[in-house]
ZAVODREN-945908 format. One record per residue: residue in three letters; z, x, y of N, C-alpha, C, CB in turn. Coordinates in steps of 0.05 Angstrom, whole numbers, plus 5000, padded with zeros to 4 digits. Glycine has a CB too. Example, Ala and Ser with C-alpha at 12.3 -4.5 7.8 and 13.67 -1.06 7.14 Angstrom:
residues 2
ala515652644886515652464910515652644934518152264911;ser514252574955514352734979515752585001511452824988;
end
This chain:
residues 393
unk608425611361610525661380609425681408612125921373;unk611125481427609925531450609525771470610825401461;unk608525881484609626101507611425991522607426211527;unk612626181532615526121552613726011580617826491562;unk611526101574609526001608608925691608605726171612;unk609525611574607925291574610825141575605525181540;unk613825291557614925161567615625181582615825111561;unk615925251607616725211635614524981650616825541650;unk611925031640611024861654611624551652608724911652;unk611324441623612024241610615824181618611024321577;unk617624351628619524351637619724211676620224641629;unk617724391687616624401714615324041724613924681713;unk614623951705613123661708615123421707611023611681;unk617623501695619023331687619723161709620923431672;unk619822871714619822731733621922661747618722571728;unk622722631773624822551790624822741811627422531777;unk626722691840625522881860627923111857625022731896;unk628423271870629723561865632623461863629223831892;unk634023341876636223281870636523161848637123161887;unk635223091824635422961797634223151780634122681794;unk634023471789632423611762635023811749628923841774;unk636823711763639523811751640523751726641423731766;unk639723471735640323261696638623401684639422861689;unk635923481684633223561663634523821656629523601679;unk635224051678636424271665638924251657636424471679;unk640524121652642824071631641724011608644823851638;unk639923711613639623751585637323841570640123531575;unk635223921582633924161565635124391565631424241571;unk635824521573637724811577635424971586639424971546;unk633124851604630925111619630924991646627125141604;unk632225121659631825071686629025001704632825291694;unk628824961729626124891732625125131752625924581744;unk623425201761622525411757623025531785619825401747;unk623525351809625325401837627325391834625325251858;unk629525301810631825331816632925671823632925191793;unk635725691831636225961830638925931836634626131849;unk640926231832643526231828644526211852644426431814;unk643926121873645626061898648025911891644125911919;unk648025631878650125511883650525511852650025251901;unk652425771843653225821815655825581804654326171814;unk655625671786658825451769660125681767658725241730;unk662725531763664725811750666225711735666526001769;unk667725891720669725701697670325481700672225781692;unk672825531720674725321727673325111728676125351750;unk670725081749670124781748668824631717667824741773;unk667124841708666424791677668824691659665325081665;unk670524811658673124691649674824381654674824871657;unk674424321686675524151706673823941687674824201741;unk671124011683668923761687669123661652665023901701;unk669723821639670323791611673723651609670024141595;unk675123701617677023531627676623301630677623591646;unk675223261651674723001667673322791650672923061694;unk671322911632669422771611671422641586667023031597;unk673422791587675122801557678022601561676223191548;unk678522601587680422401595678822121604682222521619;unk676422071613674721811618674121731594672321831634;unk673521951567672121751545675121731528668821911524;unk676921881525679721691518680221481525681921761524;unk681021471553681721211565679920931573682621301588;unk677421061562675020841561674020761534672520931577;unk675920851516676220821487678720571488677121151471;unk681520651498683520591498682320211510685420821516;unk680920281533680019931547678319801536678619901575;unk676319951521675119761504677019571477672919941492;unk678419761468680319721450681719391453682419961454;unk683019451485684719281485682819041496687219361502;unk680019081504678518821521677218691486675118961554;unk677218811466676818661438673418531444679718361431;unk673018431415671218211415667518401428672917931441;unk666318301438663418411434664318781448660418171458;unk666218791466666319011481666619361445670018911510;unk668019251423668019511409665119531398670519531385;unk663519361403660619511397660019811420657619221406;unk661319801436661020061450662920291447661020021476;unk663720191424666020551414664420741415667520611378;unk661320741394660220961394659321111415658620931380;unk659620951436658421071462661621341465658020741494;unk663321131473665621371471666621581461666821331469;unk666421461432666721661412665121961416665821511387;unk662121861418661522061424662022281452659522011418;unk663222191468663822361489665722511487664222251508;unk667222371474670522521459669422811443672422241426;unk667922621421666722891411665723191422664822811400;unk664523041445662723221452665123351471659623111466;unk667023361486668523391499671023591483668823131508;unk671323581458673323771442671723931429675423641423;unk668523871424666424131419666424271436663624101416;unk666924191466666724391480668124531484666224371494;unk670824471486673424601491673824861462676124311491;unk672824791449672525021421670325151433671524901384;unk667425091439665525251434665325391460663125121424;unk666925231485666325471509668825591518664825351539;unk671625501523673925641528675125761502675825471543;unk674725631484675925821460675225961452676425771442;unk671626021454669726231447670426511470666226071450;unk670226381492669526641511672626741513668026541546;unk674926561511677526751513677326901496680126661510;unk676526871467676427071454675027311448676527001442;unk672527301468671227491484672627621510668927371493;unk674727541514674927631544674227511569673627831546;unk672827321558671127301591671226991605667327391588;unk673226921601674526631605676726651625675626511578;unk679126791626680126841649679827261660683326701643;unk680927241680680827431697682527771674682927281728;unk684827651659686527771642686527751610688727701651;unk687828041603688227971570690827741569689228301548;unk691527761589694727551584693427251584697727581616;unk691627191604690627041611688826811599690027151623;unk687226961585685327001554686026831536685627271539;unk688726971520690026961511692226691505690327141519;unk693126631520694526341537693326181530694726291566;unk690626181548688525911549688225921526685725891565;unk686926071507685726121478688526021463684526491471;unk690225991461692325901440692925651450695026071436;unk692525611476693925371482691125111471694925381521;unk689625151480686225041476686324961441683125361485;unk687025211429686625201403688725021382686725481396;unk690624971404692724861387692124561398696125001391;unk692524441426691224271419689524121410691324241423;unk688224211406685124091391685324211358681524261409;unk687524321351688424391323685624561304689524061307;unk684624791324683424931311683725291304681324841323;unk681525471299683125651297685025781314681925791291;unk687226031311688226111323686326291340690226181311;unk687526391357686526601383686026821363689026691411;unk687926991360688427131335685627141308691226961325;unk686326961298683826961276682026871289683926801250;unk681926711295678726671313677426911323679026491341;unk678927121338677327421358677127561335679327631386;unk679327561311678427811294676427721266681427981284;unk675827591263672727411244670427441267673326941236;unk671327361293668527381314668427551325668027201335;unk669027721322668228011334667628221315670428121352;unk670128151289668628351266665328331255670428311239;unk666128071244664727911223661327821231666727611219;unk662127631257659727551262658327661286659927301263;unk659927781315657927921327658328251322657827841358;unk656428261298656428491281654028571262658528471266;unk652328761252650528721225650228551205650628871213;unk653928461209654528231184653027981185657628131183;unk652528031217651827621218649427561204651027451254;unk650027291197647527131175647827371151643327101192;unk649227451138649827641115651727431099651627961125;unk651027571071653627391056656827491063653327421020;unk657127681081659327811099660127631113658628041116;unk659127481128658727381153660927011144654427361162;unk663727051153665126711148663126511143666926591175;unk661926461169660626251171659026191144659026271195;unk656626391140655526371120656226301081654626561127;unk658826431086660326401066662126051070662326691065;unk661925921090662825611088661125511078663325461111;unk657125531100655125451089655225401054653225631099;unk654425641043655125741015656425521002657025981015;unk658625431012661125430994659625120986665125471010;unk657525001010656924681005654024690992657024471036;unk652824990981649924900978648124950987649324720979;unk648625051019646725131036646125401032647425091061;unk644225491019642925771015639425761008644625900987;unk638625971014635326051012634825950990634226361012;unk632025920975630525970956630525560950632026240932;unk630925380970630925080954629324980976634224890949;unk628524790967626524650977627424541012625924400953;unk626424421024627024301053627524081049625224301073;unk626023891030627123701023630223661010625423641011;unk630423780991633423880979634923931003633424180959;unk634524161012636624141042637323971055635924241062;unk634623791067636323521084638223401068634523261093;unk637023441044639123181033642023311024637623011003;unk642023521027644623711021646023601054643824151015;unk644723561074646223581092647323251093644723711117;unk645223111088646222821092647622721077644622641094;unk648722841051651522821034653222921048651822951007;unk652723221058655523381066656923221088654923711079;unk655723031103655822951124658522761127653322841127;unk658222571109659322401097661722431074657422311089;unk661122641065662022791042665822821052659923141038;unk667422711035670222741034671523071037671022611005;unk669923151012670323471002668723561028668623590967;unk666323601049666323761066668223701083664223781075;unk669423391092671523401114674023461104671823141130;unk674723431085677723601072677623881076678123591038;unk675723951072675324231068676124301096672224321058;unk674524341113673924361138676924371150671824131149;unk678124031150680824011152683324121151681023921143;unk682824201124685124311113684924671129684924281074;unk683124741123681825111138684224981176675325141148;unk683224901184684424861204687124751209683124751214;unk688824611189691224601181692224961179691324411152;unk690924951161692325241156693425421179690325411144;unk690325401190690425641218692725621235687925621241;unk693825241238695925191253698125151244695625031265;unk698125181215701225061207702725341191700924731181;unk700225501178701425671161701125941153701325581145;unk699026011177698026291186697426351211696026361176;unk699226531213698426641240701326791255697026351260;unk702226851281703727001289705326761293703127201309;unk708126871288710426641287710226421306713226751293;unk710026571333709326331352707926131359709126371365;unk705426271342703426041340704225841324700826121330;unk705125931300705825701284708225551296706325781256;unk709625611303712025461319710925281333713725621337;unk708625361352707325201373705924941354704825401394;unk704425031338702924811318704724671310701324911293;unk707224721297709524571290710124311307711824751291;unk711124551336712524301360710424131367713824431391;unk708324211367705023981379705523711356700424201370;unk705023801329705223631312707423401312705323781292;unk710423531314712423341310712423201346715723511295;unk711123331367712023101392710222931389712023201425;unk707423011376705422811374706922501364702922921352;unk707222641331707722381311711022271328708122501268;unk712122421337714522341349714222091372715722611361;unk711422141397710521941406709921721404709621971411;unk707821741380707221571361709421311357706821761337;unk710421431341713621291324715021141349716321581309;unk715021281373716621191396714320871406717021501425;unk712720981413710220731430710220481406705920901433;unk708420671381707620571358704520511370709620291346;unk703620661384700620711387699020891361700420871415;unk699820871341698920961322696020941320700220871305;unk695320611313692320551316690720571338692020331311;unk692120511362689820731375689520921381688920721390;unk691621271379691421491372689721501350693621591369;unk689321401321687321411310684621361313687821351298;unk682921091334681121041339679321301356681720821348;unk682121251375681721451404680821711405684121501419;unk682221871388683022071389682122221355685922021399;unk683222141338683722251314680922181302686322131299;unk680422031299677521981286674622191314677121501287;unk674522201327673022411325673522681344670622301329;unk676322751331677923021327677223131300681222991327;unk676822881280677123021257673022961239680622831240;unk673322691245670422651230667522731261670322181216;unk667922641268666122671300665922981298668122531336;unk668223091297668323411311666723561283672423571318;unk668123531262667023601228663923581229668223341202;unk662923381243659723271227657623541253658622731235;unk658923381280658123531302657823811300659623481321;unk659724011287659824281280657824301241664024381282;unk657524131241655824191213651924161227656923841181;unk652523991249649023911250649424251273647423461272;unk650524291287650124451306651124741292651524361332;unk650824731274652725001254649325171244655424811211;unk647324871240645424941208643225051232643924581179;unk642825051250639825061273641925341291638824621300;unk644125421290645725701301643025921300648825821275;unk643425991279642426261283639926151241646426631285;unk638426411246636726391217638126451200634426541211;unk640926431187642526521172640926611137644826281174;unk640926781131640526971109636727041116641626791072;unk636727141156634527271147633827651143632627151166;unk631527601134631427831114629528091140629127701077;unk630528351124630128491148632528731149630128271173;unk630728941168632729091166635129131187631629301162;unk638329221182639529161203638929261235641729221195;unk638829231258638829281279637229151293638729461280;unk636129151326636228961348635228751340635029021373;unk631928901327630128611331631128461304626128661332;unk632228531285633528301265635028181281635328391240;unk637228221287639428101316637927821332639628421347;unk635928011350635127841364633527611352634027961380;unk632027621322630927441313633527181303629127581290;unk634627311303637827201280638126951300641727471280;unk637026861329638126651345635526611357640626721365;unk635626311367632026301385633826031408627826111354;unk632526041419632625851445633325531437629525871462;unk634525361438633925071419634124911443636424951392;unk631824801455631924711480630624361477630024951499;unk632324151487631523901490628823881498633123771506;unk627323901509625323961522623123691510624524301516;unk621623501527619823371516616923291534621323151507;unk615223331532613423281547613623051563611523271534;unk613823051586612522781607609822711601612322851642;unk609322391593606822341594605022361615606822171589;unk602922441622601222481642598622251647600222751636;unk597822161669596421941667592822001658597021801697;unk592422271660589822331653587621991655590222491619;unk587222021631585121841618585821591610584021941595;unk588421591600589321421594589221051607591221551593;unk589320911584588120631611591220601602584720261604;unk591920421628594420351635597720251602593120051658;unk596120131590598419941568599120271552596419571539;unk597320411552597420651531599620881542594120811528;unk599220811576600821041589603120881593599521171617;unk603820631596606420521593607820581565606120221598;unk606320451544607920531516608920871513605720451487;unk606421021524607721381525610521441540605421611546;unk610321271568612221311584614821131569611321231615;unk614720881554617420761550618020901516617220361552;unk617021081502616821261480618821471489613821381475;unk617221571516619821901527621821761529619622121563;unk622321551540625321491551626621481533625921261565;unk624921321521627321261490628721431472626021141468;unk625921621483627921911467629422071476626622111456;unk629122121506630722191520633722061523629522211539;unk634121781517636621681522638021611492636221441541;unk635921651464637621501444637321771416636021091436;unk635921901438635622211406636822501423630522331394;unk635622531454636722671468639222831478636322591475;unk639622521494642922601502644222561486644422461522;unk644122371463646922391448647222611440647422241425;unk644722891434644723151416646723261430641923341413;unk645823301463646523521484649523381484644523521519;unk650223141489653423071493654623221474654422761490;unk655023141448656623241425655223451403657422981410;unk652923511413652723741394651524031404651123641372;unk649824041409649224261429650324251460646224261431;unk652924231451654424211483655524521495657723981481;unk655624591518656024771533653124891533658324941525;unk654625111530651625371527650225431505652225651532;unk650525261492649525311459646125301461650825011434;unk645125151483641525151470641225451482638524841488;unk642125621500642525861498644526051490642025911514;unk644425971469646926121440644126451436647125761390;unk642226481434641726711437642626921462639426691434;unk642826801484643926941512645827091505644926761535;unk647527011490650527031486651127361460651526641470;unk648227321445648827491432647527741433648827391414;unk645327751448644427931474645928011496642627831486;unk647427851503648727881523651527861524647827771538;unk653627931505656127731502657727731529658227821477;unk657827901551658527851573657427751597659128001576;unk654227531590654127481609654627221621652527571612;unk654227161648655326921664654526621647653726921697;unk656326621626656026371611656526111626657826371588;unk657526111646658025781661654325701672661025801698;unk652825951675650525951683649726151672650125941707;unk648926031637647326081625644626011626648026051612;unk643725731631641025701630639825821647640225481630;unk640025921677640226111696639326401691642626101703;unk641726491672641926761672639726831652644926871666;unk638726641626637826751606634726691623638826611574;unk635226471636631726491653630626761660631526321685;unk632726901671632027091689630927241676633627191703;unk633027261652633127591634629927461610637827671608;unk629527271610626727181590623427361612626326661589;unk625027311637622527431657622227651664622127351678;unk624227771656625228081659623828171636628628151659;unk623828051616623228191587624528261570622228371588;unk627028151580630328251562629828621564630428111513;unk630728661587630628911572633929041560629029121594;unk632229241541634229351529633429301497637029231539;unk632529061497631428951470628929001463631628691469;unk628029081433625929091426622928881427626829141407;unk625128641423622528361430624528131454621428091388;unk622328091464622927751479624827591470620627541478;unk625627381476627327181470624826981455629027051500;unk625626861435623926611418625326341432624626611379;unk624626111434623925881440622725741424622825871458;unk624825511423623325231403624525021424624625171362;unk622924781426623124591439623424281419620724641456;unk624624091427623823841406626723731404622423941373;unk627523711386630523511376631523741355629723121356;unk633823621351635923741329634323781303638723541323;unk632923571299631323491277629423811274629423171287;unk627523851287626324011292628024311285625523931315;unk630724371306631924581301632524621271634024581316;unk634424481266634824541236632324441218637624371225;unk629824341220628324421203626624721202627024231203;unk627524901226625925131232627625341204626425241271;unk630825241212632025411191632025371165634325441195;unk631125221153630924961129628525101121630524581139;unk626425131137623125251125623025451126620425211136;unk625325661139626125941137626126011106629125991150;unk629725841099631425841064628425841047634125441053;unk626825611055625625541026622825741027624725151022;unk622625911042619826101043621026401032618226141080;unk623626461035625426621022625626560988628226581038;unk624726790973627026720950629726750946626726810932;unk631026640919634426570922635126830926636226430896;unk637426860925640027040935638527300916644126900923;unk638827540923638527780899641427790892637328120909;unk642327930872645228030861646928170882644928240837;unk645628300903647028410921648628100943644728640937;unk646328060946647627870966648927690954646027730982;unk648727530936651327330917654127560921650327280870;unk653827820913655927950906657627930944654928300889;unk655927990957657027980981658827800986655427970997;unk657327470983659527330986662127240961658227120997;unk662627520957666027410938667027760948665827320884;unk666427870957666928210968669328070982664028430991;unk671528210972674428220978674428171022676028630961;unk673628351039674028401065674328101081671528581076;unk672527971069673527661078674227331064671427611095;unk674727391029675727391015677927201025675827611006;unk678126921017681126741020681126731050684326921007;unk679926721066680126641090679726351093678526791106;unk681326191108680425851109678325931123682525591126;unk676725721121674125711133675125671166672025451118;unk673525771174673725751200670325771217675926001207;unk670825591239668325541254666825601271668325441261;unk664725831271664125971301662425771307662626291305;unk662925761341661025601354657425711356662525581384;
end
């Protein structure tokens, strides 16, 4: 594991002049080491800009569509922005209303959080705050208590199996009918057939103006290209790769901080710049056209649609659940140099690809043995028992 001193440095090198180290801290999530909170974000524009991303890759879905012929080799480009664009709208306004800390009010909160949730047809406001506030930011988390863990569960994903076995549990689930039904249907539910009358009323009226549009245009097929395909498969796979590298789910230990704080680590894009040292020239070109490549075809696609918002500092959040999440990579810099205080240990850091993250949690499961009787029993213990699955970010 690196020190926080090497990654910053290896962060600090990264190339382009100061007006372009903005892109590097987006998408590593470690700022560079002059930056500072003068010119902060704040909701609204974080929201605006997620907006803005989510109406360009629709409607640049919609033109490829109609321009046909070599132009739909670039769906995936779109697709994934879409994706990444209704991950966000779950994992940063739907998350923090239900913290509180998204608008100014509980009325406020509240609104955005049902309204957010219903279009994008996920949990309610309602069940969503009371699973994420009981359940998971609680002793429960990474417990067989804990929802999330009990979805994991439900596909296979548990301690004591090999790493090999795991990937390949994930690269079925991926694909897998039964994980996107599943998934599906949990979120049907939340909108069609639980929850406070109004919500469901609202899920109702969303549903019938949708298909009602539909029927009227007869844009059917491309509401499905556009829109529906990665609402439903895009969003499903995206919350399964960014679900398994969350937190160390079933580690062992006793409850309180420093379990907590181990329970999440830093998951930061982060890749070395080649350096010209020694190197004779053809060796330092192939290094340098190697980063790019990974930076543009393993990289960004992660940060667009899967570790999108504040997620590579998803530990900040649980250290800190009130703090300035629009400027997180910021705030958790500070508090890593501070020493976290309040907390028993430092913040952990891992650097590399998705690949990497979820293999950290993967060599966790298989160095653990299986479940004891307590913990199997946990997950069928009545308290969260028949709940559709539902998704923390």
């Amino acid at each position: 594991m690196k020190s926080y001193q090497k990654i910053q440095s290896i962060r600090d090198r990264l190339p382009g002049p100061k007006w372009a180290q903005s892109f590097w801290t987006w998408l590593s999530g470690i700022p560079h080491s002059e930056e500072t909170l003068d010119h902060r974000w704040n909701p609204t524009g974080r929201l605006l800009g997620a907006a803005l991303v989510l109406a360009l890759s629709l409607s640049s879905t919609l033109l490829l569509l109609k321009a046909g012929d070599l132009w739909l080799f670039a769906l995936p480009l779109t697709w994934l922005l879409t994706t990444g664009a209704l991950r966000y709208f779950f994992i940063v306004p739907g998350h923090y209303a239900a913290h509180g800390t998204l608008a100014k009010t509980k009325l406020g909160n509240r609104v955005l959080g049902e309204l957010f949730s219903t279009l994008f047809f996920t949990a309610s406001f309602d069940a969503y705050r009371r699973d994420h506030a009981r359940f998971h930011h609680s002793w429960r988390l990474g417990t067989g208590l804990d929802p999330d863990v009990r979805f994991l569960a439900s596909f296979g994903f548990l301690p004591g199996q090999s790493v090999t076995r795991l990937w390949l549990r994930l690269v079925v689930a991926l694909f897998s009918p039964r994980y996107h039904l599943s998934y599906l249907t949990g979120r049907a539910k939340w909108n069609l057939l639980r929850g406070p009358r109004y919500r469901l009323v609202s899920g109702w009226a969303y549903l019938s103006l949708t298909a009602a549009f539909l029927a009227f245009t007869g844009f059917w097929l491309e509401w499905l290209i556009a829109f529906a395909l990665p609402a439903t498969f895009g969003f499903q796979a995206s919350a399964l790769l960014q679900y398994l590298s969350e937190h160390r789910w079933w580690l062992e230990g006793e409850r309180g901080a420093k379990r907590t704080g181990r329970l999440t680590f830093g998951r930061f894009l982060l890749l070395e710049f080649p350096e010209r040292g020694s190197k004779p020239p053809w060796k330092l070109f192939a290094a340098k056209s190697a980063f790019w490549l990974r930076v543009f075809l393993v990289q960004l696609p992660t940060r667009l649609a899967v570790l999108v918002g504040d997620l590579p500092q998803h530990d900040l959040h649980h250290r800190r659940p009130k703090a300035d999440w629009a400027n997180a990579a910021l705030v958790r810099h500070q508090d890593v140099l501070a020493g976290s205080p309040g907390w028993p240990e430092n913040y952990e850091d891992r650097t590399g690809t998705l690949v990497d993250f979820i293999g950290e949690v993967f060599r966790g499961w298989s160095k653990r043995p299986p479940l004891t009787a307590t913990e199997k029993a946990d997950l069928t213990r009545s308290e969260v028992k028949n709940r559709p699955a539902r998704k923390n970010p």
